[in-house]
N, C-alpha and C positions, 0 to 999 in steps of 0.2 A: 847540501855542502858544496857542490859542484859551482853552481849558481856564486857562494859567497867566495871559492878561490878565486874563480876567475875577475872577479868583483879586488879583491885581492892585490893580482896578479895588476888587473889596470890602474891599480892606485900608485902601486911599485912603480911601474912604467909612467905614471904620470908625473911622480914626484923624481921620478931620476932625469927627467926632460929637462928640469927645472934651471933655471940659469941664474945668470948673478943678478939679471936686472931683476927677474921676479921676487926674489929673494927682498931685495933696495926696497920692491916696490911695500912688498908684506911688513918691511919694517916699515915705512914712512907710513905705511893704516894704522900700527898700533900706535907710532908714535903719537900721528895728530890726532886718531880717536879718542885712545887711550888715555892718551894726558892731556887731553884737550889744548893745546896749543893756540897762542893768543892770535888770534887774527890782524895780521896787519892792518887790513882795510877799514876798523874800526875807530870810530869817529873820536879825536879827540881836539879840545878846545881848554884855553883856559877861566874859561866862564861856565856855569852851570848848564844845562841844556834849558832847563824852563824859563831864561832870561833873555837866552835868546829872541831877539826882535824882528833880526832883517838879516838876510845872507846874498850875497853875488856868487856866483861860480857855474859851473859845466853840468849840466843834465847828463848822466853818465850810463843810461840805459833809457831803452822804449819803455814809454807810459802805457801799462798794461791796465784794464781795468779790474777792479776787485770784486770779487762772491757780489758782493751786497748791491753791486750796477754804479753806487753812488761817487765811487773815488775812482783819479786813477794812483796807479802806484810807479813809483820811478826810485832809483838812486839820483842821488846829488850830491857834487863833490866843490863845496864852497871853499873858495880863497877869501873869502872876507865875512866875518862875522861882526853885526853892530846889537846893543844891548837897546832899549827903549827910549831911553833919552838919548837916544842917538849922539851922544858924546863919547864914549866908550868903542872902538874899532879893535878887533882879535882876528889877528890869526887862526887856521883851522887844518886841521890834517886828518883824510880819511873820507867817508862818506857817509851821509844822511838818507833816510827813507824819507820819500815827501809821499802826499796824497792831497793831488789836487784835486778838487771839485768839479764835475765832469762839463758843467758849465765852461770852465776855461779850456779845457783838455779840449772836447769835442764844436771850438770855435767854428771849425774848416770843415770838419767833418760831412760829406753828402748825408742828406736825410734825417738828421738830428734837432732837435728841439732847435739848438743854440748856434747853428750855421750858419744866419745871415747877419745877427746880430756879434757887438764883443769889439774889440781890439783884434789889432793882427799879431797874436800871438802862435807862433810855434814850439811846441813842448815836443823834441824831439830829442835820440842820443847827438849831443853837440853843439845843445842849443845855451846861448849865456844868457842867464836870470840873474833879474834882482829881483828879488821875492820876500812878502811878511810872511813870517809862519807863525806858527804856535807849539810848545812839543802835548804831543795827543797823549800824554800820561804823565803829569807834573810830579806823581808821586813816585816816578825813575828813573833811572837815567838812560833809558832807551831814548836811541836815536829817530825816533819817529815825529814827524811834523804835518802840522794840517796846514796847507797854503792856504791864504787869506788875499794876497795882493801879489799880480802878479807883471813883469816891467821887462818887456823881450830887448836886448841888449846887440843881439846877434847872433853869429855861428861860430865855432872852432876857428871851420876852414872852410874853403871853397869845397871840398869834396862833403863834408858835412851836409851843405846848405844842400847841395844835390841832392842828397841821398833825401834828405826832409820830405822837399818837394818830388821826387818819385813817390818816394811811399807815400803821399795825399795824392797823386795821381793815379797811384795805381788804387786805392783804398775809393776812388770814383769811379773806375771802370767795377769794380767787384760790386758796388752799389747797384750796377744798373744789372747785374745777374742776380739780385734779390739772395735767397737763401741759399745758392751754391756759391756765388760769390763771397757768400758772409766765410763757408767752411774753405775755399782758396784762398782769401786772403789769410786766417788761423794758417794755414799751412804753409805760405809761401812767405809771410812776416811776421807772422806769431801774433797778428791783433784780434784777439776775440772779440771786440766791439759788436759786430754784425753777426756773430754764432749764437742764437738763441740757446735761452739757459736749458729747456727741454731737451734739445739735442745735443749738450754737452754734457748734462745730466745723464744721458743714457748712456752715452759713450763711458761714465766712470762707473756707472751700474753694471758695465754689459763688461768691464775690467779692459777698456778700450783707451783710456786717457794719453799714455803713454804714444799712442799715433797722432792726436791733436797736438801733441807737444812735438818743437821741433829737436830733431834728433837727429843718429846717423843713416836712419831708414830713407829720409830726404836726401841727405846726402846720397847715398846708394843710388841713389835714383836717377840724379841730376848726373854722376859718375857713370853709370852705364847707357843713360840716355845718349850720354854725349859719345861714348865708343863706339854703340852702333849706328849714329849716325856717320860720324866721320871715320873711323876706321879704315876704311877701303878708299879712302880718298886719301887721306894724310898719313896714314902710317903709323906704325903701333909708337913711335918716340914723341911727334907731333900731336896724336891724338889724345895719350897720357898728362902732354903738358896742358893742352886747350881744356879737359876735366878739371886737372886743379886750379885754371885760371876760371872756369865756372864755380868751382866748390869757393873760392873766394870770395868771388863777386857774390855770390850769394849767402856766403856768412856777413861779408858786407852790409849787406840790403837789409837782410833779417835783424843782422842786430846778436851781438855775444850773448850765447847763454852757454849754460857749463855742459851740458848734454852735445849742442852745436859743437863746440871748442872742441868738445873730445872727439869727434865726429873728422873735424878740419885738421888736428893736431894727425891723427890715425892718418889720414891721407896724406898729408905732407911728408909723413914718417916712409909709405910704402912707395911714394914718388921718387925721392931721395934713394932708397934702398936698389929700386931698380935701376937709377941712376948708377949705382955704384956695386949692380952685381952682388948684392948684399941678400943671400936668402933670409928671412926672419919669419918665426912661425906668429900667427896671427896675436897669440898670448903674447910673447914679445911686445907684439908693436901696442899691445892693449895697455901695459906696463909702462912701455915708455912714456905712453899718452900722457898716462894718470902722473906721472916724474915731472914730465914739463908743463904739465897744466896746473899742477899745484907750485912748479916752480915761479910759472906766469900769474897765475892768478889764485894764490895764499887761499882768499874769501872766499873761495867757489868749495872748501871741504867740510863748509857748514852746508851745503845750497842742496836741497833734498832731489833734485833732478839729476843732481852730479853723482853725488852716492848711487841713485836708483839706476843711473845710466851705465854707470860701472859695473854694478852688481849682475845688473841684466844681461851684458854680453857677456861678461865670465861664464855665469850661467851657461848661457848659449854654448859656450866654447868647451868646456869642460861637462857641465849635465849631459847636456843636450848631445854634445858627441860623443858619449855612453852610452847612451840610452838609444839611440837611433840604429845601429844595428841592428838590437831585437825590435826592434817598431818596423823595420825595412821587412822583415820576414812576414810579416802581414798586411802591412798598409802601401807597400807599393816604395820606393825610393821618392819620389816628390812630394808625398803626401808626408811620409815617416819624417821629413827635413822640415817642414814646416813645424809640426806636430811637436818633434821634439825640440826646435829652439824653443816654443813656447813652454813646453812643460820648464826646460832648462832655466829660461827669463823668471818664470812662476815662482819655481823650487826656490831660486838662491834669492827675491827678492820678498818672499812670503816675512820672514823675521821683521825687515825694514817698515814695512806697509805695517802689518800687526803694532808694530810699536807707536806709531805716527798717527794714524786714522783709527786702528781700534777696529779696523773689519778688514779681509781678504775679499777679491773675488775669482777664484779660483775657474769660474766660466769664461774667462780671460782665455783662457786655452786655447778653448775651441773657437771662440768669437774671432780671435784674432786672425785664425785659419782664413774665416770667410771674409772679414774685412777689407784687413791687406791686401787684398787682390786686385777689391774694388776701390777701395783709396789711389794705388797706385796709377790703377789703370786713368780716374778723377784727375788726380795731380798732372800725368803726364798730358793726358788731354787739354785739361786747360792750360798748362803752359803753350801747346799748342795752339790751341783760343786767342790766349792775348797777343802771343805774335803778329796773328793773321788780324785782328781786331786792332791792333797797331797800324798795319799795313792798310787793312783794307774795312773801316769802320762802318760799313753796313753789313757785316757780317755778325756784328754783337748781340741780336735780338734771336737768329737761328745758333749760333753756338752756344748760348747763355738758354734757349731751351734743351739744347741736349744737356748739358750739365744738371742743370736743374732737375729731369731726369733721374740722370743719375744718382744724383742729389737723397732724392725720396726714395731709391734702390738703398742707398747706405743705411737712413737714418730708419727707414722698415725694419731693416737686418740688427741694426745695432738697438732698436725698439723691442723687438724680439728676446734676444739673447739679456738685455735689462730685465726682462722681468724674472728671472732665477735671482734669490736671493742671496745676498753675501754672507760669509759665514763671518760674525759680528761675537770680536774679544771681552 
C-alpha cells in the first residue's frame, strides 16, 4: 500500500507541474490522431494517378534504399505533370513517393555494379527531374511511382549542388573504410547503402534500430562534443552558439527527417531560452518541439520515427525518472540512468511497436546499456578520422583500421544480444 501512495503521491505532483503548453500539446495528439486529420502534404492533381506519364519538379528528401536492395525511395514534389500523349500539361500540388531503380540511383556510387557506366545523374534532396514514371498500383490511388526514365535538369540552388557533391565525397572516403565506413556514413547521413543487411538485421533483433536511425542521440553528441571542446577557449555564450551552428550544419548535410527535426527544433528551443533567461523544464521544450514540428511540417504526424521519437523521450522524461530512484538504490547512479531511460523509452513505446510490426523486443534494454557507449565512443572517433584524413590523407588506411575494429566490437555485441527472441503478437 506504501509503494502505491507514493506511486500516487508522484502522479499528483506530476500532473499539477503541468502547464498550458502540455495541456495544447495532449490536445493536438488527440486531435490529429484521433480524427485523423487530412495531411497537407498529400499529393493532389487533376488527372488520375495511373495516367500519369511524365513529371518535372524537386527531389524533396535523400534516396534511401528499400528492404528488398532493389529500389531506392525518395519524395518528389512535381510542378508539372504531362499525361502520355504528351498533349495534356497539369498542374500538381503536394508530394509523390518515387522508387528508382538502383541502377540510376547508385550511378556515382564507389564500388557498385553501376559506377562507371550511366548518365551524370544526381538524385539528391534538391535535385530538378524530368522523369517517366509509372504508379506501382493502378488499382489506387496511392501516390507511389516506379521511375523508368530519368533527365537531371539541375539543382535548387547553389547550396543544394554542394551539399550533393559532399555527400558523394564523403560516401567515397566511407568506401575506402570498408564495413565501418558503411555503419559511419548510416550515422552521420542516414544512407544505408554500404550497411550490410546482417548487421542491420541484428541491430533490430537485438531492439537496437532506433541508434542506426538518425535521432537526437546524434545530436547530443555533436552538442557536447562541441562544449568540451571549445568551452574554455570561447566561453559558455560563444560556445552555445558555434553547437547550434554545428547542430544545423549537420541536419543540413544529413537531410530532414522527423526524429532529426525534433532533435534541431529542441536545441533551438533551449538556445533561445538561455538567451532570454527563460528556465523551461525539459517536458516543456519536448512539447513545444512537437507544436512547431507539426506546425512546420503537417506530414511528418503520419511518419512512424516521429511518433516513435516522441513517445521514446516522454518515456525517458516521465517513466524513466520514476523509476530511477529505486534503480539508484542498487545499481549505482550511472548505471540506474541509463538503465532506466531505456526501460522508460521501452515502456511508453511497447503499444506503438506491438501495433506496427506485430513483435516487441524487450532486450532492447539492456543492449542499448552496452551499445550506446560504443556507438558513441565510433561516431565521435571517426568524426575525428575524417577531419585528420581531410587534412592529412595518408592517414586513412591506419584510422579506418582502428575503426573497423571497433567496428567487429559492435556488431559481436549486438550479434549476441540478437539472438534472444522477441516476444511476437
Amino acid at each position: 500500500m506504501e509503494v502505491v501512495r507514493n506511486l500516487q503521491k508522484k502522479l499528483n505532483e506530476f500532473l499539477s507541474n503541468f502547464t498550458l503548453v502540455n495541456y495544447i500539446a495532449i490536445f493536438s495528439i488527440v486531435l490529429i490522431y484521433g480524427f485523423s486529420l487530412k495531411n497537407v502534404s498529400s499529393f493532389s492533381c487533376l488527372i488520375e494517378n495511373h495516367k500519369i506519364y511524365s513529371a518535372q519538379g524537386l527531389v524533396a528528401s535523400n534516396p534511401v534504399i528499400t528492404s528488398s536492395g532493389k529500389y531506392y525511395k525518395c519524395d518528389f514534389k512535381p510542378n508539372l505533370i504531362k499525361t502520355k500523349n504528351d498533349l495534356s500539361t497539369f498542374s500538381s500540388d503536394g508530394k509523390i513517393t518515387l522508387l528508382f531503380p538502383k541502377v540510376i540511383i547508385e550511378t556515382h556510387y564507389p564500388g557498385k555494379l553501376y559506377s562507371t557506366i550511366g548518365e551524370s545523374i544526381f538524385v539528391e534532396e534538391g535535385s530538378i527531374l524530368n522523369i517517366q514514371i509509372e504508379q506501382l498500383n493502378k488499382k489506387t490511388d496511392e501516390s507511389f511511382f516506379i521511375v523508368k526514365k530519368v533527365e537531371f535538369l539541375g539543382w535548387k540552388n547553389f547550396l543544394s549542388k554542394i551539399r550533393g557533391f559532399f555527400r558523394l565525397q564523403f560516401k567515397r572516403l566511407m568506401y575506402m573504410w570498408g564495413n565501418a565506413g558503411g555503419l559511419l556514413l548510416a550515422l552521420l547521413s542516414s544512407s544505408k547503402e554500404y550497411t550490410s543487411f546482417e548487421f542491420s538485421n541484428a541491430f533490430r533483433l537485438a531492439g537496437l534500430s532506433h541508434i542506426l536511425a538518425l535521432s537526437g542521440m546524434h545530436v547530443s553528441i555533436f552538442s557536447t562534443l562541441t562544449e568540451k571542446s571549445f568551452f574554455k577557449i570561447l566561453g559558455k555564450n560563444k560556445t552555445n552558439f558555434l553547437s547550434l551552428i554545428i547542430v544545423l550544419l549537420f541536419v543540413w548535410f544529413a537531410g530532414i527527417a522527423p526524429s532529426l527535426t525534433r532533435a534541431m527544433i529542441s536545441t533551438i528551443i533551449i538556445f533561445i531560452a538561455a538567451k532570454l533567461n527563460l528556465k523551461l523544464k525539459i517536458i516543456d521544450v519536448l512539447c513545444l518541439s512537437f507544436l512547431i514540428q507539426l506546425s512546420i511540417y503537417p506530414q511528418d504526424s503520419s511518419s512512424i520515427s516521429f511518433i516513435l521519437s516522441y513517445l521514446a523521450l516522454f518515456g525517458i522524461l516521465t517513466v524513466g525518472t520514476y523509476i530511477k530512484p529505486f534503480l539508484t538504490n542498487f545499481l549505482g547512479t550511472t548505471l540506474s540512468s541509463s538503465l532506466s531511460s531505456s526501460i522508460g523509452a521501452v515502456l511508453v513505446t511497447i503499444p506503438v511497436c506491438a501495433v506496427i510490426w506485430g513483435y516487441i523486443t524487450p532486450i532492447g534494454i539492456i543492449s542499448t546499456i552496452f551499445i550506446s557507449p560504443l556507438v558513441t565512443f565510433f561516431l565521435i572517433f571517426g568524426l575525428i578520422s575524417v577531419i585528420i584524413c581531410l587534412i592529412f590523407p595518408f592517414f586513412t588506411y591506419p584510422l579506418g583500421t582502428i575503426l573497423q575494429i571497433v567496428y567487429y566490437l559492435i556488431d559481436n555485441v549486438a550479434t549476441f544480444f540478437a539472438k534472444v527472441p522477441p516476444i511476437i503478437f
